[in-house]
N, C-alpha and C positions, 0 to 999 in steps of 0.2 A: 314813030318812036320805037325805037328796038327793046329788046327785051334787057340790055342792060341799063338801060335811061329808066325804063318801069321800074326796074327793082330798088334806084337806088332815090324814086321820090318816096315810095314805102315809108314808112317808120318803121323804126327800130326792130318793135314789136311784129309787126305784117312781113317784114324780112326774117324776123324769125322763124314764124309760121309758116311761113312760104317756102322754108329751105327743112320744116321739121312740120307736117301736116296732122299728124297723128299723136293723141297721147300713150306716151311712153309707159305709164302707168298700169291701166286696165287692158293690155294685152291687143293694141292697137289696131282696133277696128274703131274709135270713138275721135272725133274729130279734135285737134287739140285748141283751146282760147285762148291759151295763156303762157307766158313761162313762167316754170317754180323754180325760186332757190332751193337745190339741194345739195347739202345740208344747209335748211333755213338762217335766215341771216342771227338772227338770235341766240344761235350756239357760238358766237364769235363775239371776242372781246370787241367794242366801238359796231359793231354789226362790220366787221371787214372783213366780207363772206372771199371764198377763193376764186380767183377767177374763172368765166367758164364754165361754170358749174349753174346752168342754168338749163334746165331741161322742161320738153314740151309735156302741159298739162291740159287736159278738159277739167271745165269749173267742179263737177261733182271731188275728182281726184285731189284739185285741190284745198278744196272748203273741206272735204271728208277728211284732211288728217291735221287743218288747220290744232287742233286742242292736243295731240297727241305730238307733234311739233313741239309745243310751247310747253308742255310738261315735260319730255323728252331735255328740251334746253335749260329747263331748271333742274334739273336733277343732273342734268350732266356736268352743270355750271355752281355745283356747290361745293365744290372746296373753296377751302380760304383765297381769300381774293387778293390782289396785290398792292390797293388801294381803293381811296372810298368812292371812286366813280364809279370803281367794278362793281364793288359791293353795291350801289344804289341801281345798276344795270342788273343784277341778279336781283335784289328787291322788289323789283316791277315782272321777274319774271315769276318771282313768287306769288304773289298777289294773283298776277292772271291765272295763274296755277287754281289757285283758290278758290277763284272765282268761277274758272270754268270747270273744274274735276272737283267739290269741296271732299268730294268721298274719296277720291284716290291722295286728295290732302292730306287728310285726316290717317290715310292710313301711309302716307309718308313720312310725317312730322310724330306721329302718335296722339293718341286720343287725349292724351291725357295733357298733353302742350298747347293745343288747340286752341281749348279756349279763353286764356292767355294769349297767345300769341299777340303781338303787336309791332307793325314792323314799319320802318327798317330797323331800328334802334343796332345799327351794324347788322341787322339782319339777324339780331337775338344773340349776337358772338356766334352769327353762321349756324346757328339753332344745332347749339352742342351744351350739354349738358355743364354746371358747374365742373363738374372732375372732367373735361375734355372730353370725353366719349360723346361721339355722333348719336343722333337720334333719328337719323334716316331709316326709314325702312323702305325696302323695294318689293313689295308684295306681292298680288297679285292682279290688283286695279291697275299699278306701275309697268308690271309687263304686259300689259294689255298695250298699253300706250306705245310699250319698247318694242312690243313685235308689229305695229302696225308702222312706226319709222324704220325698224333696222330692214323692214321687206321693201318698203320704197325707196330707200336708198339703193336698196341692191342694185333694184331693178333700174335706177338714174343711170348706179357705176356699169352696168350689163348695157344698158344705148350705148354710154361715152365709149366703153373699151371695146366692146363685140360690133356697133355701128346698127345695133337689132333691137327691136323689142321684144321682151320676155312673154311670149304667146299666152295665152290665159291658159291655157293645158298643161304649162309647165308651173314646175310649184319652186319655190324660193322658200330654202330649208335654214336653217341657222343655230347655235348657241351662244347667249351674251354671257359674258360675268363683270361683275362690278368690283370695285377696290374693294371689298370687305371678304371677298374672296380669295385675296392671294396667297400662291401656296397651294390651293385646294386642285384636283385635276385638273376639270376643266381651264382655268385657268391657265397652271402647267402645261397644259395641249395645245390653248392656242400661241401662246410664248414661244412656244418649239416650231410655230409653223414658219417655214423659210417660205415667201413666196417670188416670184424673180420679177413680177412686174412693181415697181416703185412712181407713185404716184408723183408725180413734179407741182407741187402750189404752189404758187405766187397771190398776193395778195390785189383786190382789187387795186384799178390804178387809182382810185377816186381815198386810198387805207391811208387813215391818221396813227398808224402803229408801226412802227417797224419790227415787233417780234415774230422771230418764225411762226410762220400758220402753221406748221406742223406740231407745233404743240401743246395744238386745241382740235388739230384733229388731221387722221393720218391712215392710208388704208396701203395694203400690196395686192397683187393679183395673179393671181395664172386662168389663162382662157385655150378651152380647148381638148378639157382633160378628159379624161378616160370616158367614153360614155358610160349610164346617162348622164354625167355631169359636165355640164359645159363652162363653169364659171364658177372661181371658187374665191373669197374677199376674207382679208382681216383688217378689221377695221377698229379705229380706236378714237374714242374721243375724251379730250382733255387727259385726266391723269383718275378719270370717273369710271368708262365702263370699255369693254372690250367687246368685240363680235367678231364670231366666224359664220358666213354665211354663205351658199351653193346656190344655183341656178338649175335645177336638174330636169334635163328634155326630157318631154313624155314622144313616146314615137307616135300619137294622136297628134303632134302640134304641126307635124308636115303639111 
């Protein structure tokens, strides 16, 4: 049997492995078991994640950001919905929210909502106050969550575009802001950033939606730039939160 007849009695998964042996994640020395959706399928309307976008993971990498995922995709996924399957898809994200972070719940929704809360009932009118005003808050249990997905994403988009993984030596730098920020610098900063690489999504083949995936989530790139920095990403998901985030080589990673 030749080496192309083995590969293609393999399954799916074992041809992935086979062609991606390492996880991408922890700075690839660690054998990889799996692949991860990144960005997990949960941050997308119907789960119709983009294609492709499946990078090699060992179990610890990706049980360890399993709850910062699913918080990450609730909170990205709360504005007003467009109808009520959405809203019922965002209600299950809530809950799990709940259930696995009650503390960074509590201090997302406010303390004082909490214990009321009952959901989905539309999901509280998307949990805004009678006079419209949101009652989100992004604290700091939240960016705990936000900086361990916006660092693993980096590190997925650094495999796809660079064809490498990001060394443990190198550190993955960033700033997020969120819709309640507009206007404010940061925000203004990453707005203005022109980047020349443009991501191409296409939707799974298997997608019951035909709205552009781009706008649920969308990044640009330049690779390459001035050292130390080798990889620079604007990333943006839904109409929720923004990120600028760097890949910066340590000359220990050679």
């Amino acid at each position: 049997m030749t080496v192309g007849e083995r590969k293609r009695k393999l399954t799916k998964n074992q041809r992935f492995l086979a062609d991606h042996p390492y996880c991408c994640f922890c700075g690839g020395t660690v054998a990889a078991m799996t692949s991860d959706h990144v960005p997990n399928r949960a941050f997308f309307v119907n789960r119709d994640w983009p294609e492709g976008y499946e990078f090699p993971s060992c179990s610890d990498c990706q049980v360890g950001s399993r709850v910062s995922e699913l918080v990450c995709a609730a909170v990205m996924r709360a504005a007003p919905a467009p109808n009520e399957f959405v809203v019922d898809e965002v209600a299950r994200l809530f809950r799990g929210f709940s259930h696995n972070d009650p503390d960074a719940w509590k201090e997302f929704v406010g303390v004082e909502r909490t214990s009321s809360l009952v959901l989905p009932a539309s999901v509280q009118r998307r949990l805004r106050r009678p006079n419209g005003s949101g009652v989100f808050n992004l604290g700091p249990k939240i960016h705990v969550h936000i900086e361990n997905y916006v660092t693993k994403l980096t590190k997925a988009l650094y495999y796809m575009h660079v064809g490498q993984i990001v060394p443990v030596q190198a550190a993955v730098e960033y700033f997020t802001v969120s819709n309640a920020e507009i206007g404010e610098p940061h925000e203004r900063q990453i707005v203005a950033m022109k980047l020349p690489g443009e991501a191409k999504l296409s939707r799974c083949s298997n997608a019951r939606t035909k709205a552009p995936i781009s706008d649920q989530f969308q990044y640009s790139y330049v690779i390459g730039t001035s050292p130390p920095i080798d990889a620079v990403f604007k990333i943006r998901f839904h109409q929720a939160l923004m990120a600028a985030s760097t890949v910066i080589h340590s000359p220990q990673a050679d």
